[in-house]
Each structure stands twice: as structure tokens, then as C-alpha cells.
N, C-alpha and C positions, 0 to 999 in steps of 0.2 A: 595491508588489506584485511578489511575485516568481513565477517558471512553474518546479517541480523534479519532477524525474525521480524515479519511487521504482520501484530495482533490486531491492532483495531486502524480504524481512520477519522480523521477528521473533513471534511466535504463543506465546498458552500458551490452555490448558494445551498441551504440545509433541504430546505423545502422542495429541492428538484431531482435527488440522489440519484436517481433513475434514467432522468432525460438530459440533461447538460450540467452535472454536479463535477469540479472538481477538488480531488485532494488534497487542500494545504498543510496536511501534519499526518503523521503517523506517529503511533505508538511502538516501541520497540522493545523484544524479551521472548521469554521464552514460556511464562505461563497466559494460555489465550484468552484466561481470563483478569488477568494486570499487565500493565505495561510497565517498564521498568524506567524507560525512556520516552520522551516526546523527540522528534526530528520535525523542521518543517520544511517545504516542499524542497526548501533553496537548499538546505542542507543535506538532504538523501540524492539531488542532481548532482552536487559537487562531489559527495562520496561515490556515489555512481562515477561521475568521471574522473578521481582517483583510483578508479578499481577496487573500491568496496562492492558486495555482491551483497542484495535483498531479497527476500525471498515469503513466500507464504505459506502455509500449511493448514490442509483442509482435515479437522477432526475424524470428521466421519471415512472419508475416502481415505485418509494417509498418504495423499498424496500431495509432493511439494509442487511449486511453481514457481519460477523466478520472475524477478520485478523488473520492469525495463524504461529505458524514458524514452517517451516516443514526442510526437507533433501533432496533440489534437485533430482531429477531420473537420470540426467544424469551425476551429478559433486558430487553432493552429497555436496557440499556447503550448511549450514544453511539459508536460506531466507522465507521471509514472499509469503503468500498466502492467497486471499481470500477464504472465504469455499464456498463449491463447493452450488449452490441454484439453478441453470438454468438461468438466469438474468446476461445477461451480461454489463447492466448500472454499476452495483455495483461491479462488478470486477477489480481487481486490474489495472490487464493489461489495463481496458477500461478505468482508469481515464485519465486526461488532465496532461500531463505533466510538471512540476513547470515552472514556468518564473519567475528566483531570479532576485534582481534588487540589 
């Protein structure tokens, strides 16, 4: 069982992050400005259900948050979510989005 940092995200549709975007990748590491690793969605669900733990980390607040896989409200699609703390550094939606090269 491993414990990974997810710095950034990847989202589609791109254009709606807000209102009905969800996560197909994440970046994984420990500096929150590069990611070491790419995951995509299928692969952080399957390590979730081996008992891998993900997690977030909000800059400013220092405050972590673990990652969960829930069942969408409105599509009911499997996807990841930060747990709910009030801190919105550490949330998913508020990370920076990956820049692959």
C-alpha cells in the first residue's frame, strides 16, 4: 500500500471545471509545482481499491485532505473527490492543472 500526493489534475470536459468537469488524470509527487507521475482515473480507482491512499495538500492552509471515490450526483459515474474539511487550497477542483511535456 502506497500514500501519493496528487498536485495537479487533468478535467474534461476543459471548458466546464466548475459545473459538471470530471477528472481523468492526475499528476502524482511531492513538488506542487511538477508532477513526477501521471495516474489516470482507472488507475488511482484500482489503487484506491487495493488500498493505496491519495491525498491533497493545501499550500497556504497546510492542511491535508484525503481523496475518495465516490458516485457522481448527477451522472452517477465513479470519480475521485476530496473530503469535504472547508479549505478549499486542498481540494481537488483547486489544484493547478498538469502541464505534460
Amino acid at each position: 500500500m502506497s500514500k501519493n500526493r496528487i498536485v495537479c489534475t487533468d478535467q474534461e470536459p476543459v471548458h466546464q471545471p466548475t459545473s459538471h468537469a470530471h477528472i481523468v488524470s492526475v499528476g502524482i509527487g511531492n513538488d506542487p509545482s511538477k508532477a513526477d507521475s501521471k495516474m489516470t482515473l482507472g488507475q488511482v480507482i484500482a489503487a484506491i481499491d487495493a488500498g493505496d491512499t491519495f491525498w491533497t495538500y493545501g499550500e497556504g492552509s497546510k492542511k491535508w485532505a484525503q481523496v475518495h471515490k465516490v458516485s457522481c450526483d448527477r451522472c452517477g459515474r465513479t470519480i475521485i473527490r476530496s473530503g469535504p474539511d472547508a479549505v478549499k487550497d486542498n481540494n481537488l477542483d483547486s489544484l493547478r492543472r498538469c502541464r505534460w511535456q
